[in-house]
C-alpha angles and dihedrals in degrees: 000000000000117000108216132172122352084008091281115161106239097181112124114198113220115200099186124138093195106090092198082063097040088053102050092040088046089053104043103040081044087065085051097059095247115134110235129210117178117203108184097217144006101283094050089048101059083048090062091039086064088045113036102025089203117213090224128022124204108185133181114238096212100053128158102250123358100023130220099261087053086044090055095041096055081048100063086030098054088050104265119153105173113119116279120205111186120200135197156163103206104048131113134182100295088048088057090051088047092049089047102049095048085054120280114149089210141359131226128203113203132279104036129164107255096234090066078076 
């Protein structure tokens, strides 16, 4: 992760299994100085938790393997405080309240317009 004024960490961890999506988050949130690092499920994405300790997290609900709601789950359980946005496709209204009450500090519905980030 880069460390950038004030010594504040700017890395964003992406846990999106949908390259199209990797790519243009990876993109956008690039041009803005953050340091990206993309996991492509849940599992992979605690692994770069313990490496790279993000200063922000955007994760995918529906994820191979370990999903998004577990994932977020392990985060808060394992002590981390950073801010969690989860994203999908598939949620409804009851998904967003999940989300919310295991610990997300927002909740995005697909397709969304990458400046809401």
């Amino acid at each position: 992760m880069i460390d950038t004024e004030g010594g504040v960490n700017r890395g964003i961890l992406v846990v999106e299994d949908d390259e199209q999506l990797q790519t243009a988050l990876t993109h956008a949130l690039s041009q803005h100085g953050y340091a990206v690092t993309v996991a492509r499920d849940g599992y992979e994405g605690l692994e770069r938790m313990e490496r790279e300790a993000p200063w922000l997290v955007l994760t995918d609900l529906n994820l191979p393997g370990k999903g998004g709601m577990d994932f977020l789950r392990e985060v808060r359980s394992q002590g981390y405080h950073m801010p969690v946005v989860v994203m999908t496709a598939y949620g409804g209204v009851d998904a967003a309240v999940e989300a919310l009450k295991y610990g997300a500090t927002d909740f995005l519905q697909k397709p969304f317009p990458l400046d809401r980030l």
